[in-house]
C-alpha positions, 0 to 999 in steps of 0.5 A: 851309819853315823859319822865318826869324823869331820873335816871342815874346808872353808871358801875364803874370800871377800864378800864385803870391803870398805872403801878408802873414802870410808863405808862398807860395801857389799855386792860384788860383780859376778864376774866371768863364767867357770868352765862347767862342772859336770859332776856338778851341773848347773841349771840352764835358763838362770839369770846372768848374775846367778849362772856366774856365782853357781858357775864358780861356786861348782868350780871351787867345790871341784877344786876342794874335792880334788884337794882331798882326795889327793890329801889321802885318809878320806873315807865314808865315816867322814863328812866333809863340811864345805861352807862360804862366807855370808853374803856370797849370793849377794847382787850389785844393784846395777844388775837391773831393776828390783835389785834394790839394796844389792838384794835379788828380787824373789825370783832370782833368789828362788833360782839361787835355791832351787839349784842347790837341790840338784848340783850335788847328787853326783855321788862324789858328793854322799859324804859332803854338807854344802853351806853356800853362805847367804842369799841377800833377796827382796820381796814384797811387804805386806803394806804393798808399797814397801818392800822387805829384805832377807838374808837367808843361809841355806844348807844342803847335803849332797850325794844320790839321796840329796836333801832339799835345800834348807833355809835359815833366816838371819834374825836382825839384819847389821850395818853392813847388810845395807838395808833398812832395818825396819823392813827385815823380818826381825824390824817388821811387825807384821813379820816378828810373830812369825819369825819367832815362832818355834817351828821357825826359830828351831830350824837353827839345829838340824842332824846330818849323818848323826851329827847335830849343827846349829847355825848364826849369821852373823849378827845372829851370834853377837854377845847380847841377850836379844841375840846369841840365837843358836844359843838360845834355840838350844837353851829354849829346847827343852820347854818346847820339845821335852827333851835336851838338844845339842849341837855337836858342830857350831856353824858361823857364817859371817861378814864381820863377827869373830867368835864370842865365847858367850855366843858358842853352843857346841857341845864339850869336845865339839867344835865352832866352824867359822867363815867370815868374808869381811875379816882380818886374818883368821877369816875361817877358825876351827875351835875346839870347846874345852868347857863352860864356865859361869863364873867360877862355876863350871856350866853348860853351852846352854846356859845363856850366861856360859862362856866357852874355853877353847882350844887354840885353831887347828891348823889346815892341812892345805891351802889353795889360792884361787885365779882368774875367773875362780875370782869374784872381782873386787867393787868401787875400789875396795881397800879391805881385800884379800886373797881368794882362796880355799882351806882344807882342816884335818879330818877330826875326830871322834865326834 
C-alpha cells in the first residue's frame, strides 16, 4: 500500500568546520563506541573507525525511533524519512594508511555499505527510509598510479523486506571535499563517459512505498547549467524512458548548500528535505513547493530555468540534543561548530 504521509527527522550535526586560522576541514574523529542497538545490530569483525560511526549512528536512529513513538499519531501509511548530513562517513587520515584525502580505501568504504543491507530489517523499521549521508572513499585510477576520490550517498529502506543499500555518486566534487578535482568521477576522463551514462545518471530518482525522491550532494544542486542534477535527470526523462517522471520528495544532503530555488524539482505541493553539516542555522529545512514560474510565466520543476516558490519551513515537532559518545568529537580546533542533536518534523500529508 502507497504511503499517504511522511515525516521527515533529520540528524543535525557538523560533519565539516573551518578553523580560526582559516580553512575547511572535514574528517572528524570517530570518537568512542555507543552501546549496541539490538534491534539494529552492527556487523562484527569492522574496522575501528567505521564500528564507531555505525555504532552511534544505530544509537541516534533508536533514540528518533523512540522520540516518535512517544510523539504518538505514527502509523503504517506513514513513512519516516531519517537522513544525516553529507560526509558523515568521512575518516581523518590519521587512521592509517591508504586514507588519503580523509576518504577510506575501497575496503573500508565497502564495509560501510554492506552493513547498511542488514542494520535495518527489525521490523520496527517497515515503514523507515535511511539516507545515512555519504561515504567519502578512494580507489585506484585506471592510470595505476594515481588514485580516484568518491563521495557516495546511499539510501536504503529498512524493515523485514529490507532493500539493498543504493548508491548515488556526487557528480563534481567542491572545495570542501578536499580532494583533487581531477581524480573524481566528474574530472577524470576515463570516468565522464561512464557517469554520464543514463543508466547511471538516473539512479537520482528512485520510489519508495509509492513515493518517488530524487537526490543532489551538495554541489550537485548549485544554481549553474552544468549542474542542478536532479533537476535534469527529470527534465532529460522523457527522452530517454518516453514517459514523464517526478519526484513527489526533493532530498539535499550537504555541507555548504542552501536550497536554490532554480535547483528544486519536487513536484507542486511536494516538499525539498534538507540536512546540511557545514551550516549556519537552519541546518535541516522542510520546504513546500507552492509553483513554478519562468518569469512571468507559471512553469514546471522540470523545466531547467523554473524557479520554486515555497513555503516558509514546517516547524519540528521535537528536538533532541544529543551527549557524550552520541557526539562525534570536533577536529583541530574547529571554530564553526554546533550542537549535535535530532529534529523530528510533523507528519505530512497527503502526498
Amino acid at each position: 500500500m502507497p504511503y499517504t504521509h511522511f515525516r521527515y527527522i533529520a540528524y543535525e550535526l557538523p560533519t565539516a568546520t573551518h578553523l580560526a586560522s582559516g580553512g575547511v576541514v572535514s574528517g572528524f574523529p570517530p570518537g568512542t563506541n555507543c552501546p549496541a542497538v539490538a534491534k539494529i545490530p552492527v556487523p562484527a569483525g569492522l574496522s575501528a573507525d567505521v564500528e564507531a560511526r555505525l555504532l552511534r549512528f544505530a544509537a541516534v536512529v533508536k533514540r528518533a525511533w523512540d522520540r516518535v513513538q512517544a510523539l504518538g499519531a505514527d502509523n503504517a501509511n506513514t513513512l519516516k524519512i531519517f537522513m544525516a548530513p553529507e560526509f558523515y562517513f568521512r575518516p581523518p587520515t590519521a587512521t592509517g594508511a591508504n586514507y588519503d584525502s580523509d576518504t577510506y580505501p575501497t575496503a573500508i568504504a565497502a564495509e560501510v555499505i554492506s552493513a547498511f543491507d542488514t542494520m535495518f530489517q527489525h521490523n520496527d523499521f517497515d515503514n523507515w527510509l535511511i539516507i545515512p549521508g555519504t561515504v567519502l572513499w578512494n580507489g585506484p585510477a585506471p592510470d595505476a598510479v594515481n588514485k580516484l576520490f568518491y563521495n557516495t550517498a546511499l539510501h536504503v529502506r529498512g524493515g523485514a523486506v529490507n532493500q539493498p543499500t543504493r548508491i548515488i555518486e556526487k557528480k563534481i566534487a567542491s572545495g570542501i571535499d578536499g580532494v583533487p578535482s581531477a581524480y573524481t568521477p566528474g574530472g577524470y576522463a576515463d570516468l565522464v563517459p561512464f557517469y554520464q551514462r543514463w543508466a547511471v545518471r538516473k539512479s537520482r530518482s528512485f520510489s519508495s512505498g509509492g513515493i518517488n525522491f530524487g537526490l543532489d550532494i551538495c554541489l550537485d544542486h548549485l544554481a549553474a547549467v552544468r549542474l542542478k542534477v536532479c533537476k535534469q535527470v527529470l527534465h532529460d526523462w522523457p527522452v530517454q524512458e518516453g514517459n514523464v517522471q517526478d519526484a513527489q520528495i526533493h532530498l539535499l544532503t550537504a555541507g555548504g548548500m542552501t536550497i536554490n530555488d532554480t535547483s528544486v524539482a519536487a513536484t507542486v505541493n511536494g516538499y525539498i528535505l534538507r540536512n546540511d553539516g557545514y551550516a549556519n542555522a537552519p541546518r535541516s529545512q522542510q520546504k513546500k513547493i507552492n509553483k513554478y514560474t519562468n518569469g512571468a510565466e507559471d512553469s514546471t520543476p522540470s523545466n531547467m530555468n523554473s524557479k520554486a516558490l515555497m513555503a516558509i519551513d514546517a516547524v519540528a515537532d521535537a528536538s533532541i540534543v544529543l551527549v557524550g559518545d552520541e557526539c562525534v568529537p570536533n577536529k583541530d580546533g574547529g571554530v564553526f561548530i554546533f550542537p549535535q542533536r535530532i529534529v523530528v518534523y510533523p507528519i505530512t500529508g497527503p502526498i
